[in-house]
Each structure stands twice: as C-alpha cells, then as structure tokens.
C-alpha positions as YAML, in Angstrom:
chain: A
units: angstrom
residues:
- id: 1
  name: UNK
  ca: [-139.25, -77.77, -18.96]
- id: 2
  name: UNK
  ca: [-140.57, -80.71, -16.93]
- id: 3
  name: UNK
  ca: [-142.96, -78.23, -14.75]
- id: 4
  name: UNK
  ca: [-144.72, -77.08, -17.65]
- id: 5
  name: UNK
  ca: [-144.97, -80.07, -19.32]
- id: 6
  name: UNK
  ca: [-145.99, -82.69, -17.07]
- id: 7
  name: UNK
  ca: [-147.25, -80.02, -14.33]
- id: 8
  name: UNK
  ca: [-147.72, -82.46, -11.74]
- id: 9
  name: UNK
  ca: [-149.50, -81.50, -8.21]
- id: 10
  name: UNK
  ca: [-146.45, -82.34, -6.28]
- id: 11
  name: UNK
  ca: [-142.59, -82.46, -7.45]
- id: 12
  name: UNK
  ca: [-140.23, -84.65, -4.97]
- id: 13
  name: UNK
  ca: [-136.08, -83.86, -5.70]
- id: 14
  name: UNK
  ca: [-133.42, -85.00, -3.95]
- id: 15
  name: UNK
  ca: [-129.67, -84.07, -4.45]
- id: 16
  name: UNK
  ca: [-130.71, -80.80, -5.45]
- id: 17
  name: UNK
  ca: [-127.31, -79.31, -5.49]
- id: 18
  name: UNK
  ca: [-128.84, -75.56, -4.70]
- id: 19
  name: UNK
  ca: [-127.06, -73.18, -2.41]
- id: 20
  name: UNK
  ca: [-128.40, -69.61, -1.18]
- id: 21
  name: UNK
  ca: [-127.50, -68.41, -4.88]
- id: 22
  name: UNK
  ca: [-130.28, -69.95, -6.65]
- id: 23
  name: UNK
  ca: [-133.75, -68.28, -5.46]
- id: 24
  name: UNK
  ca: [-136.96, -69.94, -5.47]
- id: 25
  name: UNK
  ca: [-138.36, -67.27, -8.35]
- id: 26
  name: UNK
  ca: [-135.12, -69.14, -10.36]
- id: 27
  name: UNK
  ca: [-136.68, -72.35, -9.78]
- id: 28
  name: UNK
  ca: [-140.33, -71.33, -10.17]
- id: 29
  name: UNK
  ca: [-140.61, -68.36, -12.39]
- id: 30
  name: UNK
  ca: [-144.13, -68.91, -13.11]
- id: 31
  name: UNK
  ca: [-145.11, -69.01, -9.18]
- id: 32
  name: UNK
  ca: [-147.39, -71.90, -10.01]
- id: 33
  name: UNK
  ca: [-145.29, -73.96, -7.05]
- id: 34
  name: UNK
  ca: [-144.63, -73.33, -3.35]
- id: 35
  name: UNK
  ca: [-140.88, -73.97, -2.85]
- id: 36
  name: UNK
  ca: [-140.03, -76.39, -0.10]
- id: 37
  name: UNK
  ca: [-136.37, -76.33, 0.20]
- id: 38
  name: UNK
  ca: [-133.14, -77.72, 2.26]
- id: 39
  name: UNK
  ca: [-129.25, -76.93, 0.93]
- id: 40
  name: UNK
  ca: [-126.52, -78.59, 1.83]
- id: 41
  name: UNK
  ca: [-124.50, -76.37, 3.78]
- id: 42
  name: UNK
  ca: [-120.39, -76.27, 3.90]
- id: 43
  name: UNK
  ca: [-120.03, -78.64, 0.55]
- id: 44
  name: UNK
  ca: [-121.72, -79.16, -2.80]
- id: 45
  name: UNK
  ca: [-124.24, -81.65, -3.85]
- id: 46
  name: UNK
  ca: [-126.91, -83.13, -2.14]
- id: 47
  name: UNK
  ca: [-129.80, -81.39, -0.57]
- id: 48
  name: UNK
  ca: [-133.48, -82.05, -1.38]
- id: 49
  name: UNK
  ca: [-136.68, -79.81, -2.74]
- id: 50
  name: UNK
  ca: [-140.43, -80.07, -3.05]
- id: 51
  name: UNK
  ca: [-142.47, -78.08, -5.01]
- id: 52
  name: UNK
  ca: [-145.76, -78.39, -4.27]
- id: 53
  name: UNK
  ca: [-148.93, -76.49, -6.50]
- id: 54
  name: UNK
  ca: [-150.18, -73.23, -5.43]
- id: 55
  name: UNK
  ca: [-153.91, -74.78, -5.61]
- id: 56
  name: UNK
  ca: [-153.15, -77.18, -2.66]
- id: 57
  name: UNK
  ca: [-153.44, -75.75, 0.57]
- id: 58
  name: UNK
  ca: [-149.55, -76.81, 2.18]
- id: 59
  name: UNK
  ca: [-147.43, -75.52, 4.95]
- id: 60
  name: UNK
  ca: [-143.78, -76.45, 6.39]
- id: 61
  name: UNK
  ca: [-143.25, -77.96, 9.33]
- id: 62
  name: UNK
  ca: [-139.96, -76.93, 10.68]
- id: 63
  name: UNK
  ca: [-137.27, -79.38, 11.77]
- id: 64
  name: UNK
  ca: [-135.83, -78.68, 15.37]
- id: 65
  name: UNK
  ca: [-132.21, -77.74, 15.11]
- id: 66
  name: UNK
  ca: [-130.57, -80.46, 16.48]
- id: 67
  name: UNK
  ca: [-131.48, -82.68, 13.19]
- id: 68
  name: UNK
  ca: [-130.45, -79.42, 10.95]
- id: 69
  name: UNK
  ca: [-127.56, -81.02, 9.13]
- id: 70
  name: UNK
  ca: [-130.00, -84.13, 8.00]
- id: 71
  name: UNK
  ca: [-130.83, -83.68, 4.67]
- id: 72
  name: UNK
  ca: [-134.69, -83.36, 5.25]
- id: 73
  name: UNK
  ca: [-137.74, -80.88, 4.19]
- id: 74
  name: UNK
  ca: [-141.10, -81.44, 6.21]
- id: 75
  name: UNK
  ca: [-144.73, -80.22, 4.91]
- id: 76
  name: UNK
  ca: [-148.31, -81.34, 5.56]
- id: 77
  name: UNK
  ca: [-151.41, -80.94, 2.61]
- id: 78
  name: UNK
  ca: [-154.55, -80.09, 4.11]
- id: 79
  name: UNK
  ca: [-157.66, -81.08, 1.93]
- id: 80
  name: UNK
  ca: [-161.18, -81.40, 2.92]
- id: 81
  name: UNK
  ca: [-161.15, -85.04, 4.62]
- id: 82
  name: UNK
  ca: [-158.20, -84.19, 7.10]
- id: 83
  name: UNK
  ca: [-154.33, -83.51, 6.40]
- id: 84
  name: UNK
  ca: [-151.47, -85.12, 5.44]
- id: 85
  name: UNK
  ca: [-147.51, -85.14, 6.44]
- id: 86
  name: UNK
  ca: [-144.80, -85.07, 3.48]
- id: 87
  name: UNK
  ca: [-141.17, -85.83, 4.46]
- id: 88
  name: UNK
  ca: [-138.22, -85.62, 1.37]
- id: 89
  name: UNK
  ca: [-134.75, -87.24, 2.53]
- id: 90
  name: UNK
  ca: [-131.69, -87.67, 1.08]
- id: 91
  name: UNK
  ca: [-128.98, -89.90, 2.78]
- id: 92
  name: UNK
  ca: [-125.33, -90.03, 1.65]
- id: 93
  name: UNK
  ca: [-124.05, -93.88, 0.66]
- id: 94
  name: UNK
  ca: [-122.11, -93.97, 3.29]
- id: 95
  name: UNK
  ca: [-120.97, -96.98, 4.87]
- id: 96
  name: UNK
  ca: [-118.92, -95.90, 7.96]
- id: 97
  name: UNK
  ca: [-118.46, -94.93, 11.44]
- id: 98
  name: UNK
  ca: [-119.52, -91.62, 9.74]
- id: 99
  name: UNK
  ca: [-122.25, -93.25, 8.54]
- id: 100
  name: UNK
  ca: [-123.36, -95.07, 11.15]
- id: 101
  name: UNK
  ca: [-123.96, -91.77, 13.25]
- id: 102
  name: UNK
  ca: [-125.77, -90.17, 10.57]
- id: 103
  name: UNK
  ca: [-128.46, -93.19, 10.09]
- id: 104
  name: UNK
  ca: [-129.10, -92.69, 14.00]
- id: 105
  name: UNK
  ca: [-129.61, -89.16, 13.85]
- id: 106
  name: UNK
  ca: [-131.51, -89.84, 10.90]
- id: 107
  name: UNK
  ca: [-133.49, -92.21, 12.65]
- id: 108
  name: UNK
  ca: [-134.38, -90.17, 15.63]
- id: 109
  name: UNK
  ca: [-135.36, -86.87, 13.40]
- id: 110
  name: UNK
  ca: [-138.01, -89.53, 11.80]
- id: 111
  name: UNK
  ca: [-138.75, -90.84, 14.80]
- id: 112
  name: UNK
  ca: [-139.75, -87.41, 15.69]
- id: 113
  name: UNK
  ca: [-141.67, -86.18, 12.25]
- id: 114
  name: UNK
  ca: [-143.57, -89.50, 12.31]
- id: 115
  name: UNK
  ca: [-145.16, -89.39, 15.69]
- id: 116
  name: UNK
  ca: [-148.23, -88.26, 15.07]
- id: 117
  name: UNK
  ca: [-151.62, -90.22, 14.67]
- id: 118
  name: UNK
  ca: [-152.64, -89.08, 10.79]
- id: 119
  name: UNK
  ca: [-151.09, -90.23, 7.56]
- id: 120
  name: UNK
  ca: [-146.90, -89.79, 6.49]
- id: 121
  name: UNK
  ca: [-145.86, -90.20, 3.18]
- id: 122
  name: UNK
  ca: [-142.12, -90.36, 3.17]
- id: 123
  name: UNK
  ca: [-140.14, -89.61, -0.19]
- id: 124
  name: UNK
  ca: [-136.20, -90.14, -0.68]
- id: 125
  name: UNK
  ca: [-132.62, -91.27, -2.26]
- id: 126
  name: UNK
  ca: [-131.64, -93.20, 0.83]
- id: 127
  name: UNK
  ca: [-128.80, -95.43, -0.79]
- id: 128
  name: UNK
  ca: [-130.07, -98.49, 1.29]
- id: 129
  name: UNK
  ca: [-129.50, -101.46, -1.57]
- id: 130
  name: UNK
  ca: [-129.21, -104.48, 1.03]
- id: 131
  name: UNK
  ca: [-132.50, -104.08, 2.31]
- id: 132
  name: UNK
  ca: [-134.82, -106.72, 0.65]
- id: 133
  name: UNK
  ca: [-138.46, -105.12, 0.93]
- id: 134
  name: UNK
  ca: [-140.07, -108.01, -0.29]
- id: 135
  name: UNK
  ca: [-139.36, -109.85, 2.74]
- id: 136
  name: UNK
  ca: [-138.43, -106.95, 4.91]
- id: 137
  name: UNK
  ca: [-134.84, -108.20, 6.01]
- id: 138
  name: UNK
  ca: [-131.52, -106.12, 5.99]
- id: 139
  name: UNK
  ca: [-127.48, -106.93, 7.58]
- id: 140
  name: UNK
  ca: [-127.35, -105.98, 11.00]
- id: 141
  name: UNK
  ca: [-125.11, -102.88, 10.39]
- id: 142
  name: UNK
  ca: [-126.30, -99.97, 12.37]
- id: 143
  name: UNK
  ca: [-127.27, -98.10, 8.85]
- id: 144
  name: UNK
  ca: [-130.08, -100.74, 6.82]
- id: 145
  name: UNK
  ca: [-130.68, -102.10, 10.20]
- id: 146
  name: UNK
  ca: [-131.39, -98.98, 11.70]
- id: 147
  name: UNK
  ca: [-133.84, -97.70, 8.99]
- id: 148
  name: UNK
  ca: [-135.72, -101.06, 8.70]
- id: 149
  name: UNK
  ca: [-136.50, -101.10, 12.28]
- id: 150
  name: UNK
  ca: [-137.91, -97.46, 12.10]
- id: 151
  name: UNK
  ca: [-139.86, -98.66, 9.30]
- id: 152
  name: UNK
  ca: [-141.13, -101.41, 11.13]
- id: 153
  name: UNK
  ca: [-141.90, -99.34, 14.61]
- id: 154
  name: UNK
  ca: [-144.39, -96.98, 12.61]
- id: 155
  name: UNK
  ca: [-145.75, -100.12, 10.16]
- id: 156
  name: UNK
  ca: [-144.77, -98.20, 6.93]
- id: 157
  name: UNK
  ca: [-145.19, -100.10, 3.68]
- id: 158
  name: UNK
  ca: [-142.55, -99.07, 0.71]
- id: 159
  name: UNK
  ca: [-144.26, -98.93, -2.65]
- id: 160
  name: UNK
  ca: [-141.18, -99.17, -4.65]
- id: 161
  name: UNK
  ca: [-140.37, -102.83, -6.16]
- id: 162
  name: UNK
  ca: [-138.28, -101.82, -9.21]
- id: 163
  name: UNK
  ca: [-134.18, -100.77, -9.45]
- id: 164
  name: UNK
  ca: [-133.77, -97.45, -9.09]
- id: 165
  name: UNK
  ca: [-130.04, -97.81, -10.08]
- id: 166
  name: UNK
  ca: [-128.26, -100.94, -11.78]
- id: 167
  name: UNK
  ca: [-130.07, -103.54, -9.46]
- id: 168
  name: UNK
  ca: [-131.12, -102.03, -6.30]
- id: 169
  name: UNK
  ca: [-134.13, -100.00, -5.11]
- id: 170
  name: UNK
  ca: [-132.30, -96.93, -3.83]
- id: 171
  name: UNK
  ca: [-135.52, -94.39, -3.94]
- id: 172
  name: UNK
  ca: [-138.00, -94.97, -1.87]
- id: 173
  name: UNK
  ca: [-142.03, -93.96, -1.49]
- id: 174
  name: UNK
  ca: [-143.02, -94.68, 2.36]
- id: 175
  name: UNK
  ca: [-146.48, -94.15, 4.08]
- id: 176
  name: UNK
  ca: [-148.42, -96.14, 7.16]
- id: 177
  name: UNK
  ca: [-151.16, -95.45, 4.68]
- id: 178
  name: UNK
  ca: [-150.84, -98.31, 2.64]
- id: 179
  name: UNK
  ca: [-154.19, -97.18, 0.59]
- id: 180
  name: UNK
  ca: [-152.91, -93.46, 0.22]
- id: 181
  name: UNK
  ca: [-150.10, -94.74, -3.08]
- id: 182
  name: UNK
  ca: [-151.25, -95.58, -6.31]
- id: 183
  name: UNK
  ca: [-149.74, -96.59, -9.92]
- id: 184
  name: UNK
  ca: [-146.10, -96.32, -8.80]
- id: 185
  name: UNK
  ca: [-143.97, -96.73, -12.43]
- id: 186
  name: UNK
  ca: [-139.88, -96.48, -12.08]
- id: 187
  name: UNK
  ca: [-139.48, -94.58, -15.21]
- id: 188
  name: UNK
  ca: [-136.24, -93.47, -17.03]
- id: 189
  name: UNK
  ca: [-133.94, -90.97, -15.18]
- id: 190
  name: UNK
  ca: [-134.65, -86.98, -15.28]
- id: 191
  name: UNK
  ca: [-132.20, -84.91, -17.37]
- id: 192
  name: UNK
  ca: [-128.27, -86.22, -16.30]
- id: 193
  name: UNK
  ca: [-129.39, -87.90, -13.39]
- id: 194
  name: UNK
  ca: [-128.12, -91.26, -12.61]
- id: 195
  name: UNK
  ca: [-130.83, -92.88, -10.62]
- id: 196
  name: UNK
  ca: [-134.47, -93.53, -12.34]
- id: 197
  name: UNK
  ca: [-137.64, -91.09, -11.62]
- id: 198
  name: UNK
  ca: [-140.52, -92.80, -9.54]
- id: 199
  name: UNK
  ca: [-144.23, -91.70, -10.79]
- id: 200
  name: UNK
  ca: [-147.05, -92.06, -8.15]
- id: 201
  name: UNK
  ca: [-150.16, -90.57, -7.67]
- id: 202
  name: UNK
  ca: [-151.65, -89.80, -4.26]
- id: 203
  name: UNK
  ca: [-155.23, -90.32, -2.82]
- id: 204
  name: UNK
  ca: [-155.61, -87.50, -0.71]
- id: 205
  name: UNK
  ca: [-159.56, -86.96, -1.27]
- id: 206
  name: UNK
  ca: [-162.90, -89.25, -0.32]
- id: 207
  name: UNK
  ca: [-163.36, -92.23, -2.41]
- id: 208
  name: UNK
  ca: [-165.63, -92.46, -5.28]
- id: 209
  name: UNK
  ca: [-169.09, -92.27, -3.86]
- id: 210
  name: UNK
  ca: [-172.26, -93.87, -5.65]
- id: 211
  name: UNK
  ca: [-174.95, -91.72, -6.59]
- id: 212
  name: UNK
  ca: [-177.65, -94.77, -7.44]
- id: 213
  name: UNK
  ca: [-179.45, -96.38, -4.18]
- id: 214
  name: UNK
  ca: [-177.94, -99.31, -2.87]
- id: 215
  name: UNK
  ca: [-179.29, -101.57, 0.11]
- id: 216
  name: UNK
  ca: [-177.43, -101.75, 3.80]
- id: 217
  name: UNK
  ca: [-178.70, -103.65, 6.60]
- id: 218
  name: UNK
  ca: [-180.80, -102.11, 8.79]
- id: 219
  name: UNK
  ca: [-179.71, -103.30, 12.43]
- id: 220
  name: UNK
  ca: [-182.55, -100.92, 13.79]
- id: 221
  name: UNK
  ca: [-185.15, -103.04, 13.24]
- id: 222
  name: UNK
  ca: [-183.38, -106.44, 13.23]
- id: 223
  name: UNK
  ca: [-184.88, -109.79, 14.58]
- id: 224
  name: UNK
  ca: [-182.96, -109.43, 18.47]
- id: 225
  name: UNK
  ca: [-183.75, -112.89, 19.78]
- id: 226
  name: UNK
  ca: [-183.44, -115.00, 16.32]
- id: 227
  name: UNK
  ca: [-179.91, -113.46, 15.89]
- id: 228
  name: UNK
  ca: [-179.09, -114.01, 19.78]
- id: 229
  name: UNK
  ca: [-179.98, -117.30, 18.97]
- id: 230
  name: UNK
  ca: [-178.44, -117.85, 16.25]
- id: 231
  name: UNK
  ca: [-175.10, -116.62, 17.58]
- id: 232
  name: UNK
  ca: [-175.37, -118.83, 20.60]
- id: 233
  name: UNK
  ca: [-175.61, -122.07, 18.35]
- id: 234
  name: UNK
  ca: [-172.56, -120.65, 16.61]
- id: 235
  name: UNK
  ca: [-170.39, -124.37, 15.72]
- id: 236
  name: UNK
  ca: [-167.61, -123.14, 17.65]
- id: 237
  name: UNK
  ca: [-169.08, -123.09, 20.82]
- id: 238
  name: UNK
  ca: [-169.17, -126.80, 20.49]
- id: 239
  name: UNK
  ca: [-166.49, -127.81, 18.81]
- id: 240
  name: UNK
  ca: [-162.80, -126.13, 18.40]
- id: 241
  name: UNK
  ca: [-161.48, -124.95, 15.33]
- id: 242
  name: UNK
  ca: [-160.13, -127.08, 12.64]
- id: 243
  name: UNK
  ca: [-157.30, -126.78, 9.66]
- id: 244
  name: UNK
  ca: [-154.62, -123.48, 9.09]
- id: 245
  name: UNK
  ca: [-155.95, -120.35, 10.41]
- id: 246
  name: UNK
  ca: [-157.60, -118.77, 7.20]
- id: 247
  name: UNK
  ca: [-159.94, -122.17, 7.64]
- id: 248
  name: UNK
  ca: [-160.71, -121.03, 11.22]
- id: 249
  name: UNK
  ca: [-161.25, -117.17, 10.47]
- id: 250
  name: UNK
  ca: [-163.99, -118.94, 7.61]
- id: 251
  name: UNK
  ca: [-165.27, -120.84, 10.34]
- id: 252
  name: UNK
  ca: [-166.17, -118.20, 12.41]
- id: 253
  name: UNK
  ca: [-167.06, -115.95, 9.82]
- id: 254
  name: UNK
  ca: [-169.63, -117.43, 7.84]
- id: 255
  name: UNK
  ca: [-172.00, -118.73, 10.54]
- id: 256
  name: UNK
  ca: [-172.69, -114.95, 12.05]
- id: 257
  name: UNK
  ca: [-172.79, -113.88, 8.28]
- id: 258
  name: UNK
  ca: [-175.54, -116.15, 7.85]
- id: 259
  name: UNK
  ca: [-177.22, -115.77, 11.13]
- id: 260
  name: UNK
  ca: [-177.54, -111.32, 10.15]
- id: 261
  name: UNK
  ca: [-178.62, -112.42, 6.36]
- id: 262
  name: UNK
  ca: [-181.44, -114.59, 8.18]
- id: 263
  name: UNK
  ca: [-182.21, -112.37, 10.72]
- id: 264
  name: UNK
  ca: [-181.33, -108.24, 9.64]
- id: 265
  name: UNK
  ca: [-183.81, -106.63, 7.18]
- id: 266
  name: UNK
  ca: [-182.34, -104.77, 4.46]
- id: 267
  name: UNK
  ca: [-182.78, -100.83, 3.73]
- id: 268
  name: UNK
  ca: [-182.48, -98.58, 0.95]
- id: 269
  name: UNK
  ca: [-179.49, -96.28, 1.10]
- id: 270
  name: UNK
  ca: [-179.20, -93.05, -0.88]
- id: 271
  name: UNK
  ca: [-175.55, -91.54, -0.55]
- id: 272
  name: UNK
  ca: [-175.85, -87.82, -0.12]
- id: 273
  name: UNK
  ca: [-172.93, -85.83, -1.27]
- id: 274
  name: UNK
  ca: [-173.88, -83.03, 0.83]
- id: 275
  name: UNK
  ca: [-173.79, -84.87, 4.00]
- id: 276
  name: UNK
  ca: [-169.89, -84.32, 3.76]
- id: 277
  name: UNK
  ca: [-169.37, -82.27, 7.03]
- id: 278
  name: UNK
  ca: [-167.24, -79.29, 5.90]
- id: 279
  name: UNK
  ca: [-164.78, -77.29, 8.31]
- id: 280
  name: UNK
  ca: [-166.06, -75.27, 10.87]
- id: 281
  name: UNK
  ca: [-164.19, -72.44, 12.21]
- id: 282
  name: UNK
  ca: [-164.41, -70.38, 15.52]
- id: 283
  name: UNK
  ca: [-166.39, -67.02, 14.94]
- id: 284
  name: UNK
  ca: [-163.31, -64.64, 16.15]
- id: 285
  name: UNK
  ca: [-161.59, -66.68, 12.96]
- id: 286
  name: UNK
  ca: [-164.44, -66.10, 10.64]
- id: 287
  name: UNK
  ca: [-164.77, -62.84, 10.95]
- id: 288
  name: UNK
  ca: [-160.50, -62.53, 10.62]
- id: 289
  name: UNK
  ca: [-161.60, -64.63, 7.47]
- id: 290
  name: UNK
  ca: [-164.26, -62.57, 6.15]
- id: 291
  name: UNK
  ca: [-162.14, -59.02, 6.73]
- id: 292
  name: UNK
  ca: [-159.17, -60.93, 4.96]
- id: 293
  name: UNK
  ca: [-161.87, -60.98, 1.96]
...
C-alpha cells in the first residue's frame, strides 16, 4: 500500500469516490493519519481527502454551509514558527451554464478560506486546461477566467509546469507563499487513475541556521555624519536615472551599498538556536495542560 510504503507527512486525493460506507479506520487502519474528508453527496465519483500524519499538529476548518456542495476540505498545520492553511478541491470539467455557476460559487468559498494574512497552500483536480500559467492568461469564459482572477487577487503562484493529463496541467499546487513549495515532480499516475500524481515537499519549519560565527554590520556604532554624507552626494540627486529600470535600481543601489561598507563597522554574529522564542500559553491553559498530563 502507498501509505506504508512511501509514508509521506501529508496525502492530497481528489475524486475520492467515498460515500458514508467507507469509514476512516477503512482508509487508515493503522491510525498513523488524521482523515480529512468531503463525499460527494446524491451521485458517485468525485469528492476529495487528506490524510495528514498523526505527528503534525492539524485541525479542520469547517466550510460554512452555503459552499457545502463545493467539493472542498479545509485544515491548517500548526508548527513552531506559526501555522499554515491547506485547502483540497476538486472541480467537475464542466463547461456550461452549470458550470459557470459552480466556478462562482467556487470562487467566493476561496475567496472566503483565503482571507486571512498567513500562508495557503491550495491543492486540486480543477480541469482548467486553457489557462496558460506561464504567462498567466485564460478565455474570458466565466470558469478559467473566474479562477485566474482569484488567483491573481490573493498573488498565488502555481508550482505545477508539467501535463497532468495528455497535454494540459489539470492538477494544481497553489500558495501566496511562493518559498513554502519545493521539488515539485509530475510523476506517473496512482493505481487506475487517469491523471498523473504531483510530488512536493513543503517548508513548513525555520530555515537552516549556521552554527559557525559570521559578521553583520553593526549600525550601533556606525560613522552618522560620513554616511549622512555620503547619502547626500548620492549621483542621483544630481543627475536622473539612465537606461531600463534594472540599470536604475543598480544605480541607486550600489552608491548607499558603498557609502554603509565605508562607513558601518562590522560585528561578529553567533546564531543561537535557543533564542527561538517558543509558545507561551495563558496560566488558566497551562495548568488545563499540565492536568491533561
């Protein structure tokens, strides 16, 4: 089994074609995985699941009812640095007035899961092949339209380049993180499916720190009136800017690099792994914590 062989952190499925009959200990029997689920209700197919590792500290976030019939599933990881928001979606290829008023209900249930000021990853089958990512452009139909403009309000990047299925990148890995997606391979479909599996790995903890000493400048004890100086000669204040504008951005860059080089001593910096703040609770919650114990 793929679980037990792989035994990845996090497990994304869409078109899970479960119903009520099918329990999570059925799809989990070893309870290594918290089941994050959504059926489709009324008809077969479809539906999407997450299973997520017991070691990770996850929680659902529940849909409001209105968007109940969009096949979504909504949970946020919490680690040590702050949290992060995980939506699954799976979106019918259809092309129709039907259609049409399921990408706007779509589109306002994101709207709604999105709006919040920490990172979203967002996972999916959406069957959207005339959207080119590479230059971000799509038919003004209501449907591609709809979802690139979303995807433009809340500046999400889409990590996916190759073909899902025959030529077109139907599966999709979304985040307005565009640091928190790594190694993403299209690999060869799962079992009888007919779309290809995405791999991707997540960075949801600090980056690598260095443990050997390294040198910052130390602005506390800078030269004030050289660098003032130095900064009010700037070329630009006497002349305008010349050539495209990565030649202007150099321009103004390099003199006020130069002028703190000349004029900022440097220090010796010793990164301190225990300097990481950790989580602080209220004390009616530690001692709830402590009797939990």
């Amino acid at each position: 089994m793929l679980l037990q062989d792989v035994k990845p952190q996090i497990a994304f499925i869409t078109e899970s074609w479960l119903d009520s009959s099918i329990t999570d200990g059925l799809i989990d029997p070893s309870g290594s995985y918290v089941v994050y689920r959504h059926d489709r209700l009324h008809r077969v197919g479809g539906g999407v699941m997450t299973l997520v590792s017991v070691s990770m500290h996850s929680y659902q976030i529940k849909i409001p009812r209105q968007f109940s019939h969009i096949e979504a599933e909504c949970f946020e990881i919490i680690t040590h640095f702050g949290k992060c928001r995980f939506i699954v979606l799976y979106r019918p290829p259809e092309f129709n007035a039907l259609g049409r008023q399921n990408m706007a209900q779509l589109y306002d249930c994101l709207c709604y899961l999105c709006d919040v000021d920490y990172t979203v990853v967002i996972v999916g089958d959406l069957n959207l092949p005339n959207i080119d990512w590479s230059v971000r452009s799509a038919p003004d139909d209501d449907i591609h339209s709809l979802f690139l403009k979303f995807s433009n309000n809340f500046g999400l990047a889409q990590f996916v380049s190759s073909p899902t299925r025959d030529a077109n990148v139907l599966d999709l890995v979304m985040s307005n993180d565009p640091y928190v997606v790594s190694k993403v391979d299209v690999v060869d479909p799962f079992s009888n499916s007919d779309h290809c599996a995405i791999n991707f790995s997540l960075v949801l903890t600090a980056h690598e720190r260095q443990d050997f000493p390294r040198h910052v400048y130390d602005f506390d004890n800078c030269d004030v009136d050289g660098l003032c100086q130095a900064l009010m000669s700037h070329p630009l204040q006497s002349r305008g800017v010349e050539g495209s504008a990565d030649n202007a951005w150099d321009q103004f860059l390099s003199p006020i690099s130069d002028a703190i080089a000349a004029h900022v001593p440097l220090k010796v910096y010793y990164p301190n792994r225990k300097s990481i703040k950790t989580k602080r609770y209220p004390r009616h919650i530690t001692r709830a914590l402590r009797k939990k114990t």
